[in-house]
Every structure is written in structure tokens, then in C-alpha cells.
C-alpha positions as CSV (number, residue, x, y, z in Angstrom):
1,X,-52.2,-126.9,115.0
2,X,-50.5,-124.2,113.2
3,X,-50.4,-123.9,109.1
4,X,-47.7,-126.1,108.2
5,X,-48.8,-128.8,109.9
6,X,-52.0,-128.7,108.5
7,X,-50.7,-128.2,105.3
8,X,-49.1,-131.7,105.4
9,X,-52.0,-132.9,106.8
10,X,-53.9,-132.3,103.8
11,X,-51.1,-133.5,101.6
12,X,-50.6,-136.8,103.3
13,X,-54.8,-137.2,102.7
14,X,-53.8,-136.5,99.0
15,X,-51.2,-138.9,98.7
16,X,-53.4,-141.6,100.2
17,X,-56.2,-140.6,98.1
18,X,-53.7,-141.3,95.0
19,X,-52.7,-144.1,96.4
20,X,-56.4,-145.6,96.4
21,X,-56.9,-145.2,93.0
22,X,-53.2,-146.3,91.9
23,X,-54.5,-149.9,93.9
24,X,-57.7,-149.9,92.3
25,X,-56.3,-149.9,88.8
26,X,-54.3,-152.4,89.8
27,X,-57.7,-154.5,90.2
28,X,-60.2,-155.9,87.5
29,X,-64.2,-157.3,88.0
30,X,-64.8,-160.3,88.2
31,X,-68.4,-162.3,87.8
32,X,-70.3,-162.8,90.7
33,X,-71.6,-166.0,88.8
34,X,-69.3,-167.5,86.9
35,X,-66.6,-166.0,88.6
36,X,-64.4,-165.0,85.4
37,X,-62.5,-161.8,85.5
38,X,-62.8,-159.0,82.9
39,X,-59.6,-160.5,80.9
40,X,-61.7,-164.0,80.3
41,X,-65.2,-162.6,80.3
42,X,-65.2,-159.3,78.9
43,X,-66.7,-156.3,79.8
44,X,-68.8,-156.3,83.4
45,X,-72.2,-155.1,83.8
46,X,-72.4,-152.9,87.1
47,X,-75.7,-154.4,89.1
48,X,-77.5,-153.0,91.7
49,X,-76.5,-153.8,95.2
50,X,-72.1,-153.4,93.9
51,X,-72.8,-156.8,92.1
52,X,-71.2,-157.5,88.4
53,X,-72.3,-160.1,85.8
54,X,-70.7,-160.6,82.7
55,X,-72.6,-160.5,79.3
56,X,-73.0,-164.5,79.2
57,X,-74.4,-164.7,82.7
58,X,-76.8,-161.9,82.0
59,X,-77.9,-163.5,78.9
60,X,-78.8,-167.1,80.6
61,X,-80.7,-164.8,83.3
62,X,-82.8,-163.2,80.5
63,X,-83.2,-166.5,79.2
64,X,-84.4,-167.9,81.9
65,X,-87.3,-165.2,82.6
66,X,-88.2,-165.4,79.0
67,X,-88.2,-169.1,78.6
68,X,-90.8,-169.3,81.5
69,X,-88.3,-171.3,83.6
70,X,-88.1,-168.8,86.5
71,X,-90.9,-167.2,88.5
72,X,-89.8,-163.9,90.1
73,X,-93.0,-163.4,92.2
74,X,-91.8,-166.6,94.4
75,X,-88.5,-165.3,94.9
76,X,-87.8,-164.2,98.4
77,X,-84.4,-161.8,98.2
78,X,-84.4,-161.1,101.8
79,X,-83.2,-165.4,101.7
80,X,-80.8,-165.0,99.5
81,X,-77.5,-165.3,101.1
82,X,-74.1,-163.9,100.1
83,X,-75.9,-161.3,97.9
84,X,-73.6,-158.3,98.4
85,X,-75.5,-155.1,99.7
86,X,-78.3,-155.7,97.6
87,X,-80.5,-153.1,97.0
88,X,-83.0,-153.3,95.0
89,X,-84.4,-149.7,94.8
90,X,-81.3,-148.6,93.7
91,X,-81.2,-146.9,90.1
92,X,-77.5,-146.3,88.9
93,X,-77.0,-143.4,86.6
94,X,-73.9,-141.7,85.1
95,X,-71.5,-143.9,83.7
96,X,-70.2,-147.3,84.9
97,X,-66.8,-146.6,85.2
98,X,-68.1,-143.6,87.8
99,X,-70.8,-146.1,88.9
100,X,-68.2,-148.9,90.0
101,X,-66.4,-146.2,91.5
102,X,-69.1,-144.4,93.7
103,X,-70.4,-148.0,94.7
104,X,-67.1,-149.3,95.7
105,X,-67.0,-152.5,94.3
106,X,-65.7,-155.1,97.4
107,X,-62.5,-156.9,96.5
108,X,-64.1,-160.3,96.7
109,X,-65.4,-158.9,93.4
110,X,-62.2,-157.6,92.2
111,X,-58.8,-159.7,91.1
112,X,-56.1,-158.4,90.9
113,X,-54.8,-157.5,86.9
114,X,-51.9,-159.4,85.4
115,X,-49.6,-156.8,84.7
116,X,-48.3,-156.1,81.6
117,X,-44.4,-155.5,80.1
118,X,-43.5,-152.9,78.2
119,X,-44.7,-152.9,74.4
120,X,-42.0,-154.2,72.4
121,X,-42.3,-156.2,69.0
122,X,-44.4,-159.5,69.0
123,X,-41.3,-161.5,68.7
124,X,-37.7,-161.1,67.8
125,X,-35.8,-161.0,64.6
126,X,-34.2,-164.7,65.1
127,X,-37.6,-166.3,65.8
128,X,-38.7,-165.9,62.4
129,X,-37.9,-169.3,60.7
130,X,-36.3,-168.6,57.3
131,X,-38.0,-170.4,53.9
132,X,-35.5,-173.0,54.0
133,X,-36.2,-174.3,57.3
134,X,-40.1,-173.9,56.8
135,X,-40.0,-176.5,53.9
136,X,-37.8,-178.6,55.8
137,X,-40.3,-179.3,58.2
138,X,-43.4,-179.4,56.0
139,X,-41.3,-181.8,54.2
140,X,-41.4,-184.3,57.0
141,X,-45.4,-184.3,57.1
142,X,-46.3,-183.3,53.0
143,X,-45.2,-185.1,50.0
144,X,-44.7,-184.0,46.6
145,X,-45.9,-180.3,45.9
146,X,-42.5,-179.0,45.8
147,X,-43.3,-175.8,44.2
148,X,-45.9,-174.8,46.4
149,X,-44.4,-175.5,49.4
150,X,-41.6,-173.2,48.2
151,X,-43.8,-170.2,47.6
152,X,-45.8,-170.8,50.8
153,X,-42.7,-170.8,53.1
154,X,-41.5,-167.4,51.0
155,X,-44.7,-166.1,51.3
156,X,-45.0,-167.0,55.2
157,X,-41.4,-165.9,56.0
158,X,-42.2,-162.6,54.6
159,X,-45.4,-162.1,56.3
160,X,-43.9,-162.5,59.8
161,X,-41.0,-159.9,59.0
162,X,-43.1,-157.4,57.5
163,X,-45.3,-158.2,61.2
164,X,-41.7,-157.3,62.7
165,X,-40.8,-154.1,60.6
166,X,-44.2,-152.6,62.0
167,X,-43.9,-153.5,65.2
168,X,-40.2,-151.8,65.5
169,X,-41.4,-148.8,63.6
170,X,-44.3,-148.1,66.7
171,X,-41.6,-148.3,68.9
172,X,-39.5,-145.5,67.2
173,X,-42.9,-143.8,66.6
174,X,-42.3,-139.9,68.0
175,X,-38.2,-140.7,68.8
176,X,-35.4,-139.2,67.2
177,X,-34.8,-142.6,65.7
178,X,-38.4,-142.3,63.9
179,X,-37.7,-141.9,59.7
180,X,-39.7,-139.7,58.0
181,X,-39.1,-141.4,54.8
182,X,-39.8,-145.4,55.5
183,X,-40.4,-148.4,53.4
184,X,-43.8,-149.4,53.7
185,X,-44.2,-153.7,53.1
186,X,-47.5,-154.5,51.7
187,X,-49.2,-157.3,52.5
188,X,-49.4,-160.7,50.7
189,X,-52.0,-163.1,51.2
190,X,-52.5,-166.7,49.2
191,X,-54.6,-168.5,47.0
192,X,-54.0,-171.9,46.9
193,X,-55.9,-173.7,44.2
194,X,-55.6,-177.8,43.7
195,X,-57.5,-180.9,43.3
196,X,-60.1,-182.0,45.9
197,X,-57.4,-184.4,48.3
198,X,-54.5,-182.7,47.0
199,X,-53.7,-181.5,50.8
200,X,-55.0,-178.0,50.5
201,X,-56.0,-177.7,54.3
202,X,-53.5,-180.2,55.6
203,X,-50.6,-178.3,54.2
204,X,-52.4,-175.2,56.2
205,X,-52.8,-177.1,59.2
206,X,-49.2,-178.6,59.5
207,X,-47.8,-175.3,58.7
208,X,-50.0,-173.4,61.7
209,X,-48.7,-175.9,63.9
210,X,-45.1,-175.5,63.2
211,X,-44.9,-172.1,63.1
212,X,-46.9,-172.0,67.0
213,X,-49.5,-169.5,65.9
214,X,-53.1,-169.4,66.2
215,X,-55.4,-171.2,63.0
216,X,-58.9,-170.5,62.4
217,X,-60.9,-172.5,59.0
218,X,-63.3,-170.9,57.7
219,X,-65.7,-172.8,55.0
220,X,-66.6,-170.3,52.5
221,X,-70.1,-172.2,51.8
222,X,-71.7,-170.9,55.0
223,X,-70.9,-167.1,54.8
224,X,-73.6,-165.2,53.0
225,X,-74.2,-161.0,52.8
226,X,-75.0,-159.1,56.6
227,X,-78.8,-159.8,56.8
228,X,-79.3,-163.0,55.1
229,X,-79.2,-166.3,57.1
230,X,-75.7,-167.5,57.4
231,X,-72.9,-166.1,58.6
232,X,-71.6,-163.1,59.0
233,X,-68.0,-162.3,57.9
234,X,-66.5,-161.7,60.9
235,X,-68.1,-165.1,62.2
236,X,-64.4,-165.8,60.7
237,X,-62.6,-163.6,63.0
238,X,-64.7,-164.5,65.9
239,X,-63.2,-168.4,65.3
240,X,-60.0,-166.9,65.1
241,X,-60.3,-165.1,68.3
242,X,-61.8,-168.1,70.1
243,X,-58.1,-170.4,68.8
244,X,-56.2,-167.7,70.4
245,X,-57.9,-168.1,73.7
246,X,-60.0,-164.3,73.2
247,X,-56.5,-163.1,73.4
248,X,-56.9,-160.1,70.2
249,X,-52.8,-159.6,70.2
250,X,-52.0,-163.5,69.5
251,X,-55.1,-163.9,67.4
252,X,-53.8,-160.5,65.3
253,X,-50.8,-162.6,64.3
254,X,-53.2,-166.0,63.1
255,X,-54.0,-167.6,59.7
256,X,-57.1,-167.7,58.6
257,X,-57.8,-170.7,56.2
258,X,-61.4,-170.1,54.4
259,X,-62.0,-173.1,52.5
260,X,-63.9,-174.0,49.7
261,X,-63.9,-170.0,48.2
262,X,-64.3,-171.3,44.8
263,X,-68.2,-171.7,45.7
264,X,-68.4,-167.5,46.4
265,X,-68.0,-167.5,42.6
266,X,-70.5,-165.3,40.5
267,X,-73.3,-166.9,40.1
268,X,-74.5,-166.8,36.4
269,X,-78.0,-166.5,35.1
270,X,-79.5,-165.9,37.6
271,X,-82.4,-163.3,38.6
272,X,-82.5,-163.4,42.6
273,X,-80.0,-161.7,44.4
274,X,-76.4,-163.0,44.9
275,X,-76.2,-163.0,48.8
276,X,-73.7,-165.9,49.2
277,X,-71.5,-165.1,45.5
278,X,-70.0,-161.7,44.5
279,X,-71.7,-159.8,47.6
280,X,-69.2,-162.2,49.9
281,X,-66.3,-161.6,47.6
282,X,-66.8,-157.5,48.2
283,X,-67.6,-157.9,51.8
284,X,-64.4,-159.9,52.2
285,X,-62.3,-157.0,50.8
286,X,-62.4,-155.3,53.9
287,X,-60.7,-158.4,55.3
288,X,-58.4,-158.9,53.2
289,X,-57.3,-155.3,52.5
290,X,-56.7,-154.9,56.3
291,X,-59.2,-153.1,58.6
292,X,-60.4,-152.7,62.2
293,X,-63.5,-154.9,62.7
294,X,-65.8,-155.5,65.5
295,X,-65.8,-158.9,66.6
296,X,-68.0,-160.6,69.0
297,X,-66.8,-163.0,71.2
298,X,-67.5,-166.3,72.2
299,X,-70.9,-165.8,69.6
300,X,-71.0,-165.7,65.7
301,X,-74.1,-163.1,65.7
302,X,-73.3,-159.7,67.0
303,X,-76.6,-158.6,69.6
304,X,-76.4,-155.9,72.4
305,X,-76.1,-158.1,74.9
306,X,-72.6,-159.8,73.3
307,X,-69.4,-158.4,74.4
308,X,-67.4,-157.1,71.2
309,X,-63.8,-157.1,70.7
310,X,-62.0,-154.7,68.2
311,X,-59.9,-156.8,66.1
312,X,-56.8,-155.6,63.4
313,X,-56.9,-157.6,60.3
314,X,-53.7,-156.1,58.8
315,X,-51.1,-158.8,60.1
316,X,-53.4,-161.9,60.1
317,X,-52.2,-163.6,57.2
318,X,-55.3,-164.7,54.6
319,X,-55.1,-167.9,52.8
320,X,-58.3,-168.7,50.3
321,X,-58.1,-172.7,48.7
322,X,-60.6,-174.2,45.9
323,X,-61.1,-177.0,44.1
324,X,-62.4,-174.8,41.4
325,X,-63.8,-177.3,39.3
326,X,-64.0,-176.5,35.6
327,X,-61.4,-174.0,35.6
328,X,-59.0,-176.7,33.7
329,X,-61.6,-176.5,31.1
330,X,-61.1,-172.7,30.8
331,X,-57.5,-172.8,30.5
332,X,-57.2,-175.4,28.4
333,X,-59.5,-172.9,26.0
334,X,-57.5,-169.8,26.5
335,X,-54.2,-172.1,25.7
336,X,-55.6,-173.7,22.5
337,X,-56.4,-170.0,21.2
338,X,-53.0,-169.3,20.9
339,X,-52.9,-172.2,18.2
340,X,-52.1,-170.9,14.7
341,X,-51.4,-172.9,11.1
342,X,-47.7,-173.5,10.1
343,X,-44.9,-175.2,10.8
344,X,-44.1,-173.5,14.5
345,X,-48.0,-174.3,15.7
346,X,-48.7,-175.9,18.4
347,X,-51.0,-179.0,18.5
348,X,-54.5,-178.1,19.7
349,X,-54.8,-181.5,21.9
350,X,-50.8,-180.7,23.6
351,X,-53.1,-180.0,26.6
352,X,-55.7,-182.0,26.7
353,X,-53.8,-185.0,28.7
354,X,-51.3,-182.2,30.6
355,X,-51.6,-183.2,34.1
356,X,-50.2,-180.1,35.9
357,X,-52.4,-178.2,33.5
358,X,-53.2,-175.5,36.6
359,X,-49.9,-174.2,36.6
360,X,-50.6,-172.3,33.9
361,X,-53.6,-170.3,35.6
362,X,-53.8,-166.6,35.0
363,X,-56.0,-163.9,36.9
364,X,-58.1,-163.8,33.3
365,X,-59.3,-167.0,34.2
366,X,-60.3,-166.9,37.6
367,X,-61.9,-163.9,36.6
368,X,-63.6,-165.9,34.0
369,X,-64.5,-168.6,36.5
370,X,-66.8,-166.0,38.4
371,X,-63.8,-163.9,40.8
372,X,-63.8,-160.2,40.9
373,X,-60.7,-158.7,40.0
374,X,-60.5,-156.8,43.0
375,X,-60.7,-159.6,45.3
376,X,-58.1,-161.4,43.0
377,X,-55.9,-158.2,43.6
378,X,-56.1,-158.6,47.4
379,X,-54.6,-162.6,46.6
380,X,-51.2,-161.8,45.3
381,X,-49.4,-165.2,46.1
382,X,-50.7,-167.7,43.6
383,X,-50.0,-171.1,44.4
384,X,-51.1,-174.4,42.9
385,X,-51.0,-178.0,44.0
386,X,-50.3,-180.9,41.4
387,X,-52.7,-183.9,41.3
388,X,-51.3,-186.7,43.0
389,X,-49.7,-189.6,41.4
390,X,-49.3,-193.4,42.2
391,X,-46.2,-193.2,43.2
392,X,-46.7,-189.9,45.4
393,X,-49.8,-192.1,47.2
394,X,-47.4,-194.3,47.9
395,X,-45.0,-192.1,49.4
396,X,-47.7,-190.4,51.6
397,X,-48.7,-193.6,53.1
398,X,-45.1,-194.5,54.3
399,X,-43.1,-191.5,54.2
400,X,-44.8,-188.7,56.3
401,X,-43.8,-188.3,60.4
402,X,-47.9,-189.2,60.6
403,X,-48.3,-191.7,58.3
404,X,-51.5,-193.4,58.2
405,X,-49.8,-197.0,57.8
406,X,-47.6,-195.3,60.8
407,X,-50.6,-194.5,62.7
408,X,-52.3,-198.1,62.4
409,X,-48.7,-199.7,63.5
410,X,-49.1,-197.8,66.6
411,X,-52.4,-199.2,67.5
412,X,-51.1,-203.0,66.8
413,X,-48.5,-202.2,68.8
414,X,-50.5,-201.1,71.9
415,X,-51.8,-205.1,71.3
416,X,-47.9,-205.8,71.5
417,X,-48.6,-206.8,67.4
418,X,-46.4,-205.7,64.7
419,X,-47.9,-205.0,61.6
420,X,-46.6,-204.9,58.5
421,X,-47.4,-203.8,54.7
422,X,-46.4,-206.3,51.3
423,X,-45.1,-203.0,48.5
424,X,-47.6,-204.9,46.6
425,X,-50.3,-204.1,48.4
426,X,-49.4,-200.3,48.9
427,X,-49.1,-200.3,45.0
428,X,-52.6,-201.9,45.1
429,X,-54.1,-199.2,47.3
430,X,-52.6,-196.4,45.7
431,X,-54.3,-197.3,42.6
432,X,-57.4,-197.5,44.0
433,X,-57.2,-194.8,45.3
434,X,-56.8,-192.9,41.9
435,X,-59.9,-194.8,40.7
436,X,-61.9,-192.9,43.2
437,X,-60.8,-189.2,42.4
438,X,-61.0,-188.1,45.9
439,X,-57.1,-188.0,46.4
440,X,-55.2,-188.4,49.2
441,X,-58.9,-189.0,50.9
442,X,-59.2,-192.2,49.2
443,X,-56.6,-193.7,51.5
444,X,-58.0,-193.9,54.7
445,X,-61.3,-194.8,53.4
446,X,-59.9,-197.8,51.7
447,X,-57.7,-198.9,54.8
448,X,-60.8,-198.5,57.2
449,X,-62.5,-200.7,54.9
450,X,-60.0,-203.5,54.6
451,X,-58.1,-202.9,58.2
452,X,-61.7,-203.3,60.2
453,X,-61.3,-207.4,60.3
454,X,-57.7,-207.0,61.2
455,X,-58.7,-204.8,63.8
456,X,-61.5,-206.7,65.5
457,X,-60.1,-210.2,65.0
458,X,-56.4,-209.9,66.1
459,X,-57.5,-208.6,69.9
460,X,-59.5,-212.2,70.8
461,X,-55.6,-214.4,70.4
462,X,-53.3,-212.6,72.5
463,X,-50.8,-215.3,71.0
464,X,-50.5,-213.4,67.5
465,X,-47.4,-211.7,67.3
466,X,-47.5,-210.4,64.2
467,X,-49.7,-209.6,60.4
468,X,-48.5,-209.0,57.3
469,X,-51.3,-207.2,54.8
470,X,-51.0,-208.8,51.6
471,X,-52.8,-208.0,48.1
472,X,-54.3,-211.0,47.6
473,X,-56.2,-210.0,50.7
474,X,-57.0,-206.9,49.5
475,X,-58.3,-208.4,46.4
476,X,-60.5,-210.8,48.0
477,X,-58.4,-213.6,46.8
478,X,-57.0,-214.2,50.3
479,X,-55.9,-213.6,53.8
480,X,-53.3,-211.6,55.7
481,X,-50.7,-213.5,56.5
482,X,-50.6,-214.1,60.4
483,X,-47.3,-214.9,62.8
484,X,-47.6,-216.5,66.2
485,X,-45.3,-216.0,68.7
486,X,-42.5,-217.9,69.9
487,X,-43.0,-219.9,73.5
């Protein structure tokens, strides 16, 4: 064999060689218990033997020995069948990604990786719904609130282009087209403050499900400072990540809904130590502001043997809702202040009876209420939600696409009933409804309550063919009226 043949021999070796290891990138880990590859499970830990187990499988092993549920000693491994190569005495060292290598993982281990398309922007200029059409469709599920429903569709619209204006300026990243001089959009999350049953999470909810993306709610009660029982901060990316299936691109362009945050307040007079107040308002800066945090997954407390996921905060879109009880009281101080003597005063009780008396809210008082300015400054988009009328309680039990009087038709109708609502008694409800302060709450309790006879009765005569809820029924003064049908 002279030298140019064996020259060409070698490079042949070379390019098979490079071949080999173009294939096995082309490959991920998968469990040898559970079976799920390293997209689903995370992270593989490299066995003895060329065996992998993911961090969940591991843990329930641990588990297991430690909970006294497994005896080692009576374990014969020399029975065990389909245990790949194992060998015991074998101590990997190095790293695992040389490990996996050297030990030549067998392909009934491996599956093959989805491969991915080139990075372009998470989605295209014409997908973003302009603030028009966004209150169009939260109109057909939320009545009343006009104004916030206006801000919250701006708000949203603008959110999801600035998500776009980044995403095309990583593409020209290091091109010609690249500008050295580029507007930067900042981010603007919301604070939605309203009465308890004014729709504060329902208006969330309908508007995560129209826009497709993925939701995670948060309630603000349970978070406390790192160290203290409760949880953790990023327990609230950690849901986030489990709605958008452990996939951290989708879940980087969520909503996060934390509830109840009027209850992180300051807490005043007090001598212990604030763990679930101000020290959750400054932890949730971080959040807020827009950082890189370590998120486990699939657990809300971080340990070594849970898989963590790095997650971008920067285009998941905040929004913070409270009842905050009291703070009417505080504006209605502040405004009365302003009173003076003469002939242009104004009268001190003009607000006392002022129902939309939270529109007039100002960062002074929320800062009075117990929220630090600089988590106030990270909430830019103020937004408050009127307390609902007898007429609007009306209108949310007919008008909405999921009505509740809609939804109870539906399950007469599976009977083959038709069921149907006097105005007379809708007014009825709706005022009882504002006797029981609870909002738009108040209206399913009270129609569980008077619709459970209905209900149970109307299934034993399969010859009713229709009812007709009237308010002397739902006075106690008389019955529904019932229809049989026609032979």
C-alpha cells in the first residue's frame, strides 16, 4: 500500500469518526425507568453499567431505601434481567458528558432529538391582536369595566410588540442591518385593584385564553422570605413553567396573575420580623424588573437532587390584583384635605357616597396602604375595576358567551328540558346579591341554592318539558312554574 492510499485510508476513518459524533448529537437519554427523554425529564444521571435515570426516578429510589421499604441485602442483581451491562464495581469519573461518551450509551437508551428551526421571532408582526380586537373579545365574556378593559388590551398589545421588537433585534445582532443607536421599550406590567367579585382573576383568565398563551396564578398569601416556611418566589415561575408543558421558550412569553398582593402589605406595629410583607415585595423586584432565575421543575423547593431550569423573566408579562380593603378610606382622606372655606370649596362629604371612588388612586396611597415605592415603580399600568351594580349583575347573568343562567340551560337541556328565567326574578337575584358584598360571587351561590330542587326533582318525570323560575319561588312564596309536554 503505497502513501496515498493510506492517506485516504486514514481520512475515510476521519470522516466516519465525524460522522459518529454528528449521529450522536442527533440523539438524547432517555430514562431507563420512566422512559422519558431529556426534553420531558430533564437532565440524566449517568449510572453504572451505561444506565440513565432522571432526577424523579432517582429521588423515588432514595426514597425508597430511606423509607425502609426496600432491603438491598435480599436483592440478587445477577436476576435482574434487561439490566444493561451492569456493573457494579464500576466508579465513573470525569465528567458525564465524557462519561456517556466513553461508556457508549446503547440506543435503546437514546431517542432521537426533535430538531429544531432556525431562531426567528416567537411570532409574527400580524399575530399580535391590536386593542381593539382584544376588547372585542373580552367583551363577549366581561361586563361593565369599560375602562379597564381598555387599558388592559393597550397594555397587553404593547407587551407582545415590545416581545417582537427584541426578538427581531437578536436576529440583526452582529449584521450589517444591526443599529447602533436603537429604541429600547421598557416593560409594563399591571396592577389591577377592585372590589372582592369585581372579576379581577376572571378578566385574567379569559384574556390568557384568548390570546393562546401560557397562565400561571399565583396567591400572594403563601409566598413568604427564602428560609421561612412557605414558598419560595420562584414557586411562581415553577407553576408557570409546569402551564407551558416545562417548555422555558412558551412559558417566557406567559402571564403571571399573583393574587391577593394587597396581603404582602407592610405590616405595622409590629416587632417580629416581616417574612411574608415588605421582604416579599423586595424579593419580587427581581421578578418584576426582569432577571434570569433558577427554576426547579416539576417541584416548588429547590434540593440537589431537582432538575433546575434557567428561566427569563423579562417578557413574561406581571399582573398583581387586590382587594385592598381600607384603601377607599385613605383616599377619601387625602381628597377631603384638599377641602378649603369659601364659595369655590368643595363639600367634605362629595365623596363619602362616590361609588367609583378608586379611580382616583394615587401611588401616595398605596404607599400609604403599606407598598414600597419601588415595587409600585415596577407596576406602571394602573387599572381599577368599578363595583358592580344591579343592573351590571343582571347583565353578567344573561349577557356573557358563559353565562351562568347559559350554563344551567345546558344541563336542562341534556334532560331535553328548557328552562327559562321571569326578569323579575333576575332583578330579585341581582339584589341579593348586592346584600351579600361578595360580588359577582354571590350569583352562583344563590342559584346553587335555589336551582338544587329544580335539579333533583325535574329528572324523576321524563314528561316535563319545560320550567319557568319565578320570584315568588325565589321568595318562598311559591313554585316554579312547570310545562308538560304535548302527546
Amino acid at each position: 500500500m503505497d502513501e496515498k492510499e493510506r492517506n485516504q485510508g486514514i481520512e475515510t476513518e476521519m470522516d466516519l469518526d465525524e460522522d459518529e459524533k454528528e449521529n450522536e448529537q442527533d440523539y438524547e437519554k432517555i430514562c431507563y425507568m420512566c422512559r422519558r427523554p431529556e426534553s420531558k425529564a430533564g437532565s440524566m444521571i449517568v449510572m453504572p453499567g451505561n444506565m440513565n435515570l432522571c432526577h424523579d426516578c432517582m429521588q423515588k429510589a432514595f426514597d425508597s431505601v430511606v423509607g425502609g421499604n426496600l432491603d438491598l441485602s435480599k436483592i440478587d442483581f445477577s436476576q435482574l434481567s434487561g439490566m444493561p451491562f451492569m456493573n457494579l464495581n464500576f466508579v465513573p469519573t470525569g465528567n458525564s458528558e465524557e462519561e456517556a461518551a466513553k461508556m457508549q450509551i446503547p440506543r435503546r437508551q437514546q431517542v432521537k432529538k426533535k430538531k429544531k428551526e432556525n431562531a426567528g421571532p416567537a411570532f409574527e408582526r400580524k399575530d399580535i391582536p391590536a386593542p381593539h380586537i382584544i376588547k372585542r373579545r373580552l367583551d363577549e365574556y366581561v361586563i361593565g369595566q369599560e375602562r379597564a378593559k381598555k387599558v388592559i388590551s393597550v397594555a397587553v398589545y404593547n407587551h407582545y410588540k415590545r416581545i417582537y421588537a427584541e426578538s427581531i433585534k437578536r436576529m440583526k445582532k452582529g449584521t450589517e442591518k444591526e443599529e447602533t443607536e436603537e429604541v429600547t421599550i421598557e416593560k409594563s406590567n399591571i396592577l389591577i385593584i377592585g372590589p372582592t367579585g369585581s372579576g379581577k382573576t376572571y378578566l385574567v383568565r379569559t384574556l390568557a385564553r384568548l390570546l393562546d398563551v401560557p397562565l400561571a396564578i399565583a396567591d400572594a398569601t403563601s409566598l413568604t422570605e427564602a428560609g421561612y416556611i412557605g414558598d419560595d418566589i420562584e414557586s411562581v415561575l415553577s407553576k408557570l413553567l409546569a402551564a407551558a408543558g416545562n417548555d422555558v421558550e412558551r412559558a417566557e412569553h406567559g402571564i403571571i396573575f399573583i393574587d391577593e398582593i394587597d396581603k404582602i402589605a407592610k405590616k405595622r406595629e409590629t416587632n417580629t420580623r416581616d417574612v411574608s410583607g415588605e421582604s416579599v415585595q423586595q424579593e419580587l423586584l427581581k421578578l418584576l424588573e426582569g432577571s434570569r432565575v433558577e427554576v426547579p421543575v416539576g417541584s416548588n423547593q429547590k434540593n440537589a437532587l431537582t432538575p433546575l431550569k434557567t428561566v427569563n423573566t423579562d417578557h413574561i408579562l406581571f399582573i398583581c390584583g387586590g382587594a385592598f380593603p381600607d384603601l377607599e378610606k385613605i383616599i377619601r382622606e387625602r381628597l377631603t384635605k384638599t377641602s378649603s372655606m369659601g364659595f369655590g370649596a368643595e363639600l367634605k362629604n362629595k365623596y363619602e357616597e362616590e361609588p367609583d371612588i378608586l379611580h382616583h388612586v394615587t401611588n401616595k396611597d398605596l404607599r400609604e396602604f403599606g407598598m414600597i415605592p419601588e415595587f409600585l415603580g415596577r407596576l406602571p399600568v394602573t387599572v381599577t375595576l368599578q363595583r358592580l351594580t344591579e343592573d351590571l349583575l343582571v347583565k353578567i347573568l344573561r349577557e356573557p358567551k358563559n353565562a351562568i343562567l347559559k350554563q344551567y340551560e345546558k344541563l336542562l337541556e341534556m334532560d331535553e328540558v328548557k328552562l327559562v328565567f321571569e326578569d323579575e326574578a333576575l332583578e330579585w337575584i341581582a339584589k341579593e346579591a348586592i346584600k351579600r358584598d361578595t360580588g359577582a360571587r354571590a350569583l352562583r351561590a344563590i342559584l346553587e341554592e335555589y336551582m338544587l330542587d329544580i335539579m333533583y326533582e325535574i329528572p324523576k318525570d321524563p314528561n316535563i318539558g319545560s320550567v319557568v323560575v319565578t320570584r315568588p319561588y325565589l321568595e318562598k312564596t311559591g313554585g316554579p312554574r312547570i310545562q308538560m309536554r304535548e302527546l
